[in-house]
TORKOL-4160 file (C-alpha; in steps of 0.2 Angstrom, whole numbers, padded with zeros to 4 digits, m for minus):
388
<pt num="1" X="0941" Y="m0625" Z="1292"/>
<pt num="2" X="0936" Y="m0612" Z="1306"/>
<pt num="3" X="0928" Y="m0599" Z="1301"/>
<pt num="4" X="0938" Y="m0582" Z="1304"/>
<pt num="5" X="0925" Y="m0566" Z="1307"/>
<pt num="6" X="0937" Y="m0554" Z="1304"/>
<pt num="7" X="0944" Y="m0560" Z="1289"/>
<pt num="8" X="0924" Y="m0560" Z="1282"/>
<pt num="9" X="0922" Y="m0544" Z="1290"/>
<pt num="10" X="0937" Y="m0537" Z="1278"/>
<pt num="11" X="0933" Y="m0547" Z="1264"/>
<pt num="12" X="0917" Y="m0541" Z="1263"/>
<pt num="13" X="0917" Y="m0523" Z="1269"/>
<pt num="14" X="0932" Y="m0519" Z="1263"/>
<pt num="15" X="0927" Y="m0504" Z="1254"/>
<pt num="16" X="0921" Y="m0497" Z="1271"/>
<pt num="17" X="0935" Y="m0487" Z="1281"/>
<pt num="18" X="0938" Y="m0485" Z="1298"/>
<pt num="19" X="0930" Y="m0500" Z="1305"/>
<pt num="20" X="0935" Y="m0506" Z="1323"/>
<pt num="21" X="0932" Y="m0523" Z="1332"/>
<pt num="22" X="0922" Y="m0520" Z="1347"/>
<pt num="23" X="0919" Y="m0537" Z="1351"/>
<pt num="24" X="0917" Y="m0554" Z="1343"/>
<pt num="25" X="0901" Y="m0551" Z="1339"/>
<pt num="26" X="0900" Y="m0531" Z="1340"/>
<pt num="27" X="0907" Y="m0525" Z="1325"/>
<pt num="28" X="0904" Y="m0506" Z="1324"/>
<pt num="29" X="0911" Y="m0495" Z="1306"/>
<pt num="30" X="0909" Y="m0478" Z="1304"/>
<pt num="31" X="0908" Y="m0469" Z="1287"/>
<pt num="32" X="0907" Y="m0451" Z="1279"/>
<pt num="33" X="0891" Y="m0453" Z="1275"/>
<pt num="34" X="0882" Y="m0464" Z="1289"/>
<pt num="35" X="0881" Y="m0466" Z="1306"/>
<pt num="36" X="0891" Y="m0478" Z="1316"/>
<pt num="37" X="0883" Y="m0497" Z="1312"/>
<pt num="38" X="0883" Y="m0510" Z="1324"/>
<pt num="39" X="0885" Y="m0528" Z="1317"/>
<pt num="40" X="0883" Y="m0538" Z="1332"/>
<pt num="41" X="0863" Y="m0544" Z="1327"/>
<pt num="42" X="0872" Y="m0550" Z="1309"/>
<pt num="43" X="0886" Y="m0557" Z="1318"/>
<pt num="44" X="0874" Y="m0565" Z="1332"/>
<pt num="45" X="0861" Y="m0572" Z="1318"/>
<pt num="46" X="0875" Y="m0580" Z="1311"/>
<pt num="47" X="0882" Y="m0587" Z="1328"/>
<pt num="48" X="0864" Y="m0595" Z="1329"/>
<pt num="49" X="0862" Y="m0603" Z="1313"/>
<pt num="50" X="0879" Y="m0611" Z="1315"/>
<pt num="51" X="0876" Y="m0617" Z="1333"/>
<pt num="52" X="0856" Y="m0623" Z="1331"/>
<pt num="53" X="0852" Y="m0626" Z="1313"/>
<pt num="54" X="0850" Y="m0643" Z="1312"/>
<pt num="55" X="0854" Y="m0648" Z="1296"/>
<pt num="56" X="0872" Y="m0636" Z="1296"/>
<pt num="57" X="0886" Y="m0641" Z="1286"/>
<pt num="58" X="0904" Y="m0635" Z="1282"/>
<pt num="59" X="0899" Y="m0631" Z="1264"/>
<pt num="60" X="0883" Y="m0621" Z="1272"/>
<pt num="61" X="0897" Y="m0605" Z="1279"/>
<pt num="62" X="0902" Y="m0602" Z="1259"/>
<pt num="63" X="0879" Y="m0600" Z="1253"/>
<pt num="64" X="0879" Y="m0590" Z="1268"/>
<pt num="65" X="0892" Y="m0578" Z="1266"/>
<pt num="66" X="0887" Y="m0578" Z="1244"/>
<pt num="67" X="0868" Y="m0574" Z="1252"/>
<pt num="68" X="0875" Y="m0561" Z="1263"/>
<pt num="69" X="0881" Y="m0553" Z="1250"/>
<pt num="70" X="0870" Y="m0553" Z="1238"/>
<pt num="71" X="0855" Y="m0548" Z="1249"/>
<pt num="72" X="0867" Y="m0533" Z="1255"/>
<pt num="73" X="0869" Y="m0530" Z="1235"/>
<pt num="74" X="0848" Y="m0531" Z="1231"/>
<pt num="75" X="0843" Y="m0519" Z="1247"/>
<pt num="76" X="0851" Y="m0507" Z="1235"/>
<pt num="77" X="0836" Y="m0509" Z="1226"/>
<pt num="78" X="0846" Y="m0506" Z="1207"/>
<pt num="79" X="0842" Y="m0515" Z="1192"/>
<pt num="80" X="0860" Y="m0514" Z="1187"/>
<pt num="81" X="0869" Y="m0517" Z="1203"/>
<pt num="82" X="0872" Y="m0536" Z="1207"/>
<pt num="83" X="0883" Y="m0550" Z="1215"/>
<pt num="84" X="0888" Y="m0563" Z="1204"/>
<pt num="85" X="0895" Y="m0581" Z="1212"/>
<pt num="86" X="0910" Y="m0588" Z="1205"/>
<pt num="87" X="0901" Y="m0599" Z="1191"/>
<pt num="88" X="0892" Y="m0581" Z="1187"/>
<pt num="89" X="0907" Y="m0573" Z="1186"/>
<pt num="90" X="0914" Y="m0584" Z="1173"/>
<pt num="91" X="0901" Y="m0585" Z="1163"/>
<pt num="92" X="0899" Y="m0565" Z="1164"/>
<pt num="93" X="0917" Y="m0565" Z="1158"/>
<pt num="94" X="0915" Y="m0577" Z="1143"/>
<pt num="95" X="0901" Y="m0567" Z="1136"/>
<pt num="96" X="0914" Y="m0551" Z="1135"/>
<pt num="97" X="0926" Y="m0561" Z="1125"/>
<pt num="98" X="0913" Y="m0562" Z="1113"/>
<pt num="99" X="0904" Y="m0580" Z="1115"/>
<pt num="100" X="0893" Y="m0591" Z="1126"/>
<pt num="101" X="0879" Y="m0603" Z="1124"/>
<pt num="102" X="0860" Y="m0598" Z="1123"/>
<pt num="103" X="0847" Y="m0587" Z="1112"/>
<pt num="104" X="0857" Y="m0571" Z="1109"/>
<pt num="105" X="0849" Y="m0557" Z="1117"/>
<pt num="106" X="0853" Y="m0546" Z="1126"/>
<pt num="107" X="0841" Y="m0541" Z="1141"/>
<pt num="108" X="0839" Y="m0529" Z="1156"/>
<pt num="109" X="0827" Y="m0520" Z="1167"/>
<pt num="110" X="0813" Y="m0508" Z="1159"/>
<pt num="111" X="0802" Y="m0500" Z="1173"/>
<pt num="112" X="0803" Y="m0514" Z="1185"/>
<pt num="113" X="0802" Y="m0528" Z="1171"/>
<pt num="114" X="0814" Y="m0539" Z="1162"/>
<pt num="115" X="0816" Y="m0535" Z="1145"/>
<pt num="116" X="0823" Y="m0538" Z="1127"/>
<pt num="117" X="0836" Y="m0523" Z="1126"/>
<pt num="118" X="0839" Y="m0531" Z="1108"/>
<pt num="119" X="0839" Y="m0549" Z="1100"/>
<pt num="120" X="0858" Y="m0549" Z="1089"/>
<pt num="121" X="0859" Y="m0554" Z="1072"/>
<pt num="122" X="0857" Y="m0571" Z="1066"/>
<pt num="123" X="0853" Y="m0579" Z="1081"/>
<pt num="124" X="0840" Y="m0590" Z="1090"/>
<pt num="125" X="0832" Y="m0574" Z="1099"/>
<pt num="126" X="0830" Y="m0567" Z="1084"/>
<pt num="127" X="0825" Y="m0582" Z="1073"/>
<pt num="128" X="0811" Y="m0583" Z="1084"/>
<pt num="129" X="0807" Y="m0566" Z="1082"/>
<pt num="130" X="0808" Y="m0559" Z="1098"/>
<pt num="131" X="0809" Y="m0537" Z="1097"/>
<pt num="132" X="0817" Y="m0526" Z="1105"/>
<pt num="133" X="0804" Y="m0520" Z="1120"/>
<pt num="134" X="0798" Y="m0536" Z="1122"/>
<pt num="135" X="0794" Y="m0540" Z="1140"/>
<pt num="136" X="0798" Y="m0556" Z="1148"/>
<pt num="137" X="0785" Y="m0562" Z="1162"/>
<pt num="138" X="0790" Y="m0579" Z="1163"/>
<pt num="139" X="0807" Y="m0590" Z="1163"/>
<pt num="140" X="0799" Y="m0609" Z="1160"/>
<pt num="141" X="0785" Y="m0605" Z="1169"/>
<pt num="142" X="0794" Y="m0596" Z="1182"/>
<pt num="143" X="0789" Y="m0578" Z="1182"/>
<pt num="144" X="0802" Y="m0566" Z="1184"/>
<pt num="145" X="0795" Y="m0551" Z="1193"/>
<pt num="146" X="0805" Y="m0555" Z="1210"/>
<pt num="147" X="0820" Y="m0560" Z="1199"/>
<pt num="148" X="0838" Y="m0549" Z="1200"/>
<pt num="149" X="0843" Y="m0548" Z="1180"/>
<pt num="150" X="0858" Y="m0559" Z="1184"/>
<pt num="151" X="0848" Y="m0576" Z="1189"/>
<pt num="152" X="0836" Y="m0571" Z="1174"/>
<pt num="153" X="0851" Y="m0574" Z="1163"/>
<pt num="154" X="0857" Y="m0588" Z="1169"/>
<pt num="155" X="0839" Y="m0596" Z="1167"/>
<pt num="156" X="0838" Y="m0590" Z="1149"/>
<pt num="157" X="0857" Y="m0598" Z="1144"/>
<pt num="158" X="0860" Y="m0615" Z="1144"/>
<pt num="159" X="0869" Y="m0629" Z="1133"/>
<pt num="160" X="0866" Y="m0629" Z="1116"/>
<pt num="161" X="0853" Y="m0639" Z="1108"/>
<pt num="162" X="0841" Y="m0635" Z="1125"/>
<pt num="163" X="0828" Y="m0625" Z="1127"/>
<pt num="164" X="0820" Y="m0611" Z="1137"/>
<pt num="165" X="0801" Y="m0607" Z="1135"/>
<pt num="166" X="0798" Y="m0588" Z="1137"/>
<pt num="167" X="0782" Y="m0578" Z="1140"/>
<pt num="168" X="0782" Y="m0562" Z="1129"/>
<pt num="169" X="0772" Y="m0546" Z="1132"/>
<pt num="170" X="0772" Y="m0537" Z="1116"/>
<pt num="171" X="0758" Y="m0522" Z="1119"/>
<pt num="172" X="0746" Y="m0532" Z="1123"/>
<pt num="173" X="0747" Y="m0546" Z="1117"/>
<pt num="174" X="0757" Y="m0562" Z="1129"/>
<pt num="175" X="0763" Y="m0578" Z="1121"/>
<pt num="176" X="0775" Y="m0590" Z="1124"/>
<pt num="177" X="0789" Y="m0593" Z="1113"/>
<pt num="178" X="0801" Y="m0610" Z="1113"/>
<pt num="179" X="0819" Y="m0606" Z="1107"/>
<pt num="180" X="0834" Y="m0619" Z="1105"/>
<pt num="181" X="0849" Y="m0613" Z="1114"/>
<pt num="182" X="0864" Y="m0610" Z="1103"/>
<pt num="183" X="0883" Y="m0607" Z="1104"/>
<pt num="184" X="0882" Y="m0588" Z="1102"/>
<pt num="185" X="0896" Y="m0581" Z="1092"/>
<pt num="186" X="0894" Y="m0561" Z="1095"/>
<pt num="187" X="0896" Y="m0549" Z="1079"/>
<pt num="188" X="0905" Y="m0534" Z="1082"/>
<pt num="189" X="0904" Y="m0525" Z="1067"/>
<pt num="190" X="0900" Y="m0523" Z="1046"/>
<pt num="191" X="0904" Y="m0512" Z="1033"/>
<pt num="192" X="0900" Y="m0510" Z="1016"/>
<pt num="193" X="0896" Y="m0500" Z="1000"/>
<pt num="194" X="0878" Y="m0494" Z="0999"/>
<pt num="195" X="0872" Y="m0492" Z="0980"/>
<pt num="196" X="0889" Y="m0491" Z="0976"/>
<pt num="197" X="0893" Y="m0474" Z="0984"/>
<pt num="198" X="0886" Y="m0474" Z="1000"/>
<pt num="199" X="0898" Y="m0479" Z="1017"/>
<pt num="200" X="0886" Y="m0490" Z="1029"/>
<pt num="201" X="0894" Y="m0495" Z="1045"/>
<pt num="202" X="0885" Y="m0506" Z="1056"/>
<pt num="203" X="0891" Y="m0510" Z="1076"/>
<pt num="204" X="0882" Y="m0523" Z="1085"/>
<pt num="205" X="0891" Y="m0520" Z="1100"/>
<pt num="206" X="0907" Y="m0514" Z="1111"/>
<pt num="207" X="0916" Y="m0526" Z="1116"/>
<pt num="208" X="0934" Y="m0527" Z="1116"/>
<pt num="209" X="0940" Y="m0530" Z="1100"/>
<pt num="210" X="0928" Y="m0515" Z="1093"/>
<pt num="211" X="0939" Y="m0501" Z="1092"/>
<pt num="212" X="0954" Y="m0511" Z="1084"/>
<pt num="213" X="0940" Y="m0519" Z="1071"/>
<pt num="214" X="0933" Y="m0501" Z="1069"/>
<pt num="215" X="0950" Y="m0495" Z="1065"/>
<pt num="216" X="0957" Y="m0509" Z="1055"/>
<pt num="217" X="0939" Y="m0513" Z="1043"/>
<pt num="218" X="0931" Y="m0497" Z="1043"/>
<pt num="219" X="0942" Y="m0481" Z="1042"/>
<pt num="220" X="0952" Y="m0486" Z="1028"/>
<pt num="221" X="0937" Y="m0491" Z="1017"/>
<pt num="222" X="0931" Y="m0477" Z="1021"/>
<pt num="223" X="0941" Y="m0464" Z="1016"/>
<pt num="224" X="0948" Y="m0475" Z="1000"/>
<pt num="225" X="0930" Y="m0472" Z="0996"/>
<pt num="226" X="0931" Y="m0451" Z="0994"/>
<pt num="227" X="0915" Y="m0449" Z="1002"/>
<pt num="228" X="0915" Y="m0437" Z="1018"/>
<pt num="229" X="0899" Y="m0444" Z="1022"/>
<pt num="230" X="0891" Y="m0459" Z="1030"/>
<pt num="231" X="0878" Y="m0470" Z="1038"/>
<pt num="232" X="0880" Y="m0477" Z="1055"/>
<pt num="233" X="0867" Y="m0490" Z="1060"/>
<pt num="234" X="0867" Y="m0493" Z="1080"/>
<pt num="235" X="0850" Y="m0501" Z="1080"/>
<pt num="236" X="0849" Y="m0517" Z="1091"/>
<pt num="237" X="0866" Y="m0512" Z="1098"/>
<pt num="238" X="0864" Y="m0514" Z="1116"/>
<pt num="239" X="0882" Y="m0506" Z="1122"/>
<pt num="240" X="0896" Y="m0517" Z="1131"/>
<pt num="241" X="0914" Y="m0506" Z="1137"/>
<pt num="242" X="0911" Y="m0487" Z="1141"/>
<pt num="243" X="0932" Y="m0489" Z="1135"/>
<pt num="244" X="0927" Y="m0494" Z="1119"/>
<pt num="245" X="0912" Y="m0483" Z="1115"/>
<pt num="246" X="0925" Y="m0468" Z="1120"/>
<pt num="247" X="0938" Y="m0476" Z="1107"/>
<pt num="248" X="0927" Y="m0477" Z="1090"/>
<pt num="249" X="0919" Y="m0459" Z="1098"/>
<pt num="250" X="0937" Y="m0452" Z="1097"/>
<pt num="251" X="0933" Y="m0457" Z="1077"/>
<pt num="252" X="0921" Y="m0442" Z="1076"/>
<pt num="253" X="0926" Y="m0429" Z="1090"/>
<pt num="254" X="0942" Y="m0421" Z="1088"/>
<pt num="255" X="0956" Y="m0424" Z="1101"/>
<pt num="256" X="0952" Y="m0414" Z="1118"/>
<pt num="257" X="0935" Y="m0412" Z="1117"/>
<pt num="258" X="0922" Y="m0419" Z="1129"/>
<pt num="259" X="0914" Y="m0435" Z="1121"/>
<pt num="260" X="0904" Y="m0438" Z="1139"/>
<pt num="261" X="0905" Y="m0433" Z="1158"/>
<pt num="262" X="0902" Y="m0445" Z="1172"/>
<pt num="263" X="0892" Y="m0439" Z="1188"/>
<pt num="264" X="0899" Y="m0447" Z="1203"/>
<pt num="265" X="0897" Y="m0450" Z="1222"/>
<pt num="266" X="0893" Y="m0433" Z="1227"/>
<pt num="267" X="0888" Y="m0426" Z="1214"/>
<pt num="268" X="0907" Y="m0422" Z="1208"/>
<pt num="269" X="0907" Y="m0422" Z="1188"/>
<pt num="270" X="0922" Y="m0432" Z="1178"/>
<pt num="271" X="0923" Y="m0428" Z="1159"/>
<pt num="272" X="0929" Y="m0439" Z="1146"/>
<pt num="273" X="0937" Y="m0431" Z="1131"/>
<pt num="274" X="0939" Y="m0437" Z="1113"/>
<pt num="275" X="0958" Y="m0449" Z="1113"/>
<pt num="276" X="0956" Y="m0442" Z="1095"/>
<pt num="277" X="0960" Y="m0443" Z="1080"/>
<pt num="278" X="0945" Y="m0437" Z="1074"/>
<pt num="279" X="0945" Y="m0441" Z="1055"/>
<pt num="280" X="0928" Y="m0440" Z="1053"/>
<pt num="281" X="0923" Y="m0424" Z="1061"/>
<pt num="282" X="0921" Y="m0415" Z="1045"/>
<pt num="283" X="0908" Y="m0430" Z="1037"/>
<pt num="284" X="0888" Y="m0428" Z="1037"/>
<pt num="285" X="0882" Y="m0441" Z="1047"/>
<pt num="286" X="0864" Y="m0453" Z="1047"/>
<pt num="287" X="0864" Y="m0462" Z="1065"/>
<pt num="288" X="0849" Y="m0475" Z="1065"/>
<pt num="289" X="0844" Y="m0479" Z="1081"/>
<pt num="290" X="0832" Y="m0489" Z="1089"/>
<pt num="291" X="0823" Y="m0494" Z="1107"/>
<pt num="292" X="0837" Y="m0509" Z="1105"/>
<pt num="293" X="0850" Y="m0494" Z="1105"/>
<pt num="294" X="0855" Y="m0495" Z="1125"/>
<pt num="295" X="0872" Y="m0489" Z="1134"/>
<pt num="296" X="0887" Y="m0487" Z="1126"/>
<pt num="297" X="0877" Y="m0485" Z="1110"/>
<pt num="298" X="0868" Y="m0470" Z="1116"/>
<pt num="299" X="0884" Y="m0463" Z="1120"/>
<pt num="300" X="0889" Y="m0463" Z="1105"/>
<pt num="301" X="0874" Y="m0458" Z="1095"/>
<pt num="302" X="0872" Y="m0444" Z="1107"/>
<pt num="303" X="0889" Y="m0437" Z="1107"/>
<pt num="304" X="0891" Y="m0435" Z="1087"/>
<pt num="305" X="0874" Y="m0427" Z="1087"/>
<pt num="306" X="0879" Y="m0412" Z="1100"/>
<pt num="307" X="0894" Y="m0411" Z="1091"/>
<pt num="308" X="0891" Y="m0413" Z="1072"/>
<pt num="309" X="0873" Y="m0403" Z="1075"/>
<pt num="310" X="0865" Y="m0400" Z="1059"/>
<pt num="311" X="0876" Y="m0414" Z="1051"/>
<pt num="312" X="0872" Y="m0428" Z="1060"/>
<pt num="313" X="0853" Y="m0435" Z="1058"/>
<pt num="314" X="0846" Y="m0449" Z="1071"/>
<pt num="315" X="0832" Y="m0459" Z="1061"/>
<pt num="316" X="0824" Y="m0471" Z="1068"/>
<pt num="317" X="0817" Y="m0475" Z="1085"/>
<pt num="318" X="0817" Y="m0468" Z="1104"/>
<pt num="319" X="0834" Y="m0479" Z="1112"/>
<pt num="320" X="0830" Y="m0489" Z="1128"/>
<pt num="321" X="0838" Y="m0476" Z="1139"/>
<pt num="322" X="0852" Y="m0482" Z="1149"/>
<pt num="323" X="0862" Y="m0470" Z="1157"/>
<pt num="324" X="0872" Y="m0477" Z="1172"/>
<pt num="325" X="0887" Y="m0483" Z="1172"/>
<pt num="326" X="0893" Y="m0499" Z="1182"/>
<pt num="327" X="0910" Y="m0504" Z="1188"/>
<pt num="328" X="0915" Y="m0524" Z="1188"/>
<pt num="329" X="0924" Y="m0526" Z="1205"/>
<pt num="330" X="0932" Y="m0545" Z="1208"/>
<pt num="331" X="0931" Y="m0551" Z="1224"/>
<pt num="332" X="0945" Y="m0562" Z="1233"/>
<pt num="333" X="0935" Y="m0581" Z="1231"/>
<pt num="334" X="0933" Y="m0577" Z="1212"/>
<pt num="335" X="0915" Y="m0569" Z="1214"/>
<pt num="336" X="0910" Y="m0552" Z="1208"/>
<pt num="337" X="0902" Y="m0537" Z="1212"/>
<pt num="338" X="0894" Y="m0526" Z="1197"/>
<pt num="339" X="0890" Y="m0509" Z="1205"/>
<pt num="340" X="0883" Y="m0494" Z="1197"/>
<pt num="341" X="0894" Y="m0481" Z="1201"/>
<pt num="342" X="0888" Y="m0466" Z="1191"/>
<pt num="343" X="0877" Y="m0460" Z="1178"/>
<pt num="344" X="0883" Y="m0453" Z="1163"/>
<pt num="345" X="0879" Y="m0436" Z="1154"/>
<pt num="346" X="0881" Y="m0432" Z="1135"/>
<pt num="347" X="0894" Y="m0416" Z="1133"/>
<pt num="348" X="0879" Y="m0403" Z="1135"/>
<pt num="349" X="0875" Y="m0410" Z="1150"/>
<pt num="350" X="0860" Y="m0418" Z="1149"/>
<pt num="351" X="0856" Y="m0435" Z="1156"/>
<pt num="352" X="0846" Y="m0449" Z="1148"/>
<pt num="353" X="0843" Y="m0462" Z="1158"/>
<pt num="354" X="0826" Y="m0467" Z="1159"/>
<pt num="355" X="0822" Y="m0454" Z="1145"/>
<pt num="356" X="0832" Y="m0461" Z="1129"/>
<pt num="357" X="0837" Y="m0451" Z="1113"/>
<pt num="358" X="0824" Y="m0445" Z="1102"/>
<pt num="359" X="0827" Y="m0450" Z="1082"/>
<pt num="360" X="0827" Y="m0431" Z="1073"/>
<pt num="361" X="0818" Y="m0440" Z="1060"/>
<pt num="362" X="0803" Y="m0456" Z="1068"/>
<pt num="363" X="0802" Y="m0469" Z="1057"/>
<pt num="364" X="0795" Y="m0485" Z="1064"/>
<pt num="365" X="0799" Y="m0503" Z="1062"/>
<pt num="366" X="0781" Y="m0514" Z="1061"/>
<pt num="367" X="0782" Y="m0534" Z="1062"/>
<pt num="368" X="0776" Y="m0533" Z="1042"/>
<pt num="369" X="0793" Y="m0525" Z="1037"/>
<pt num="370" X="0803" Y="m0538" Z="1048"/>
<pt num="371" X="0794" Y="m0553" Z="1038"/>
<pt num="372" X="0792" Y="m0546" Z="1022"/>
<pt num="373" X="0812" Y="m0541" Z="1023"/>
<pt num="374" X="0808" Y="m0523" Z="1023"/>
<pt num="375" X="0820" Y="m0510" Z="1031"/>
<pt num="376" X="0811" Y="m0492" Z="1031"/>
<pt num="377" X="0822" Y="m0485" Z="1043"/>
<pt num="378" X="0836" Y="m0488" Z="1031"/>
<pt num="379" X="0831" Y="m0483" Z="1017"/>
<pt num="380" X="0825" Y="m0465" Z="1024"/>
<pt num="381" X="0844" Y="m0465" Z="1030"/>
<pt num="382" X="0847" Y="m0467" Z="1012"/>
<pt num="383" X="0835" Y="m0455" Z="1005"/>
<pt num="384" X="0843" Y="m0442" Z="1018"/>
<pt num="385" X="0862" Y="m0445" Z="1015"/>
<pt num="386" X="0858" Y="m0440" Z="0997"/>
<pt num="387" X="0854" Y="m0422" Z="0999"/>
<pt num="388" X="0869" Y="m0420" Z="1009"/>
């Protein structure tokens, strides 16, 4: 099939206005923000790979225009910004319906190095005791330095019954752990009756199905309970759908008032407001909260605590500090484009991406409460619910 520039150029580019075709190989576009571009030494490299490469094939126009892409994607030099092909794509997909096959953990990018966000519950990640800040310098031997956060993921998944060999830096301390890929059945969500009188929540994640699940398990219980007070554990919870986290926020912040605002291109500020009904607005509140607490978690946790003020307590740990917000843009041969398109602010404002959210209360986690079965953090979350 010939290959058609202009229909790459459209395909490609489309977000860009006001292009015009100079020549075949003299594409010039001009933008609000930038000067006029001309195309013609892209469109004359390609004209010479096709012409004198000597090893061309058909099947060699569909990598190059997936590499044009993606290297256009990495010169934007975010760690949350990324092309994914069309196998990508679908397997990005399948993980937000709430299953795929590998270790179960969730990762991203920590001051330039891949690392553990959080390992979920029950599964091989956190069988083998990987932790949330764990760095990851090496996929089988591979490091993973020069590695976009997309292609590390793909290295870490794999059928089940495989597995991957990982090089941890923990402090400083670096080990490799071998972990047996698993079909990875996501939890969303937990509830249940601490020493009898205590409402304990736990959300492992925003997805989907979270709000309808929040709804339908917990608000019920809760108030069949009588107790205008709970605990909310978002440890480990390493976000998912901004749509979600502003659904179960609607929970806690009366209808109409800001649960977030979202910084734009151009500085230009959008507000989210609570979609309501706000049945727990009146409750005292314990959030526990942990470096594994990333995104949409953060949201929340951070939204109840300007809002509730003195009856809302954070115990716990810093969260990872992720405050951007990316769009998931398909593209017309089934590839995709994940692009940060703003950073997020809680109601008051402030911004904390890079930064986190400080627990009111510090209580850490140490490897010798994780094998001995001890949870600190919760049982202060307890101890403070009580003198509510």
């Amino acid at each position: 099939m010939k290959f058609n520039f202009k229909t790459f150029f459209i395909s490609v580019f489309a977000f860009w206005l006001g292009f015009s075709l100079c020549s075949l190989y003299g594409y010039q576009i001009k933008s609000k923000l930038t000067k006029e571009i001309d195309f013609s030494p892209f469109f004359e490299a390609w004209k010479n790979v096709e012409e004198k490469y000597y090893n061309f094939s058909q099947q060699d126009r569909e990598k190059m225009l997936q590499g044009a892409i993606e290297g256009m994607i990495k010169s934007l030099n975010d760690p949350y910004s990324d092309y994914l092909d069309p196998q990508e794509t679908a397997e990005f997909e399948e993980n937000l319906e709430g299953s795929y096959e590998g270790i179960g953990a969730e990762v991203g990018i920590r001051d330039d190095v891949l690392t553990i966000i959080s390992p979920l519950k029950g599964t091989p990640a956190e069988k083998a005791g990987l932790m949330a800040g764990d760095k990851i310098i090496e996929i089988n031997g591979e490091p993973t330095k020069k590695m976009s956060l997309t292609e590390a993921v793909l290295k870490i998944r794999g059928r089940a019954g495989t597995t991957v060999t990982l090089t941890i830096k923990r402090n400083n301390k670096i080990f490799k752990v071998k972990i047996k890929r698993a079909k990875i059945a996501l939890p969303i969500l937990d509830f249940k009756m601490l020493e009898g009188e205590i409402p304990y929540v736990q959300i492992y994640n925003f997805y989907e199905e979270a709000p309808l699940k929040f709804r339908s398990e917990v608000v019920s219980k809760i108030f069949q309970s009588n107790k205008k007070k709970m605990i909310l554990d978002l440890r480990n919870n390493p976000g998912g759908l901004l749509s979600s986290a502003v659904q179960i926020a609607g929970f806690f912040v009366k209808e109409g008032e800001i649960i977030l605002k979202e910084k734009l291109k151009g500085g230009e500020i959008e507000e989210f407001t609570s979609p309501g009904p706000g049945v727990f607005s009146d409750f005292k509140i314990i959030i526990l909260i942990n470096k594994g607490s990333a995104s949409a978690s953060e949201i929340l946790a951070g939204t109840i605590k300007e809002h509730f003020k003195n009856n809302a307590i954070l115990i716990g740990e810093k969260t990872f500090g992720k405050g951007t917000v990316q769009e998931f843009v398909k593209l017309q041969d089934r590839s995709s484009l994940k692009i940060t398109v703003a950073s997020w602010l809680l109601p008051s404002g402030k911004s904390i991406e890079k930064i986190g959210i400080k627990p009111d209360i510090e209580v850490k986690m140490t490897k010798e409460d994780i094998n001995k079965g001890r949870d600190p953090q919760l049982k202060r979350a307890i101890e403070e619910i009580k003198k509510f």
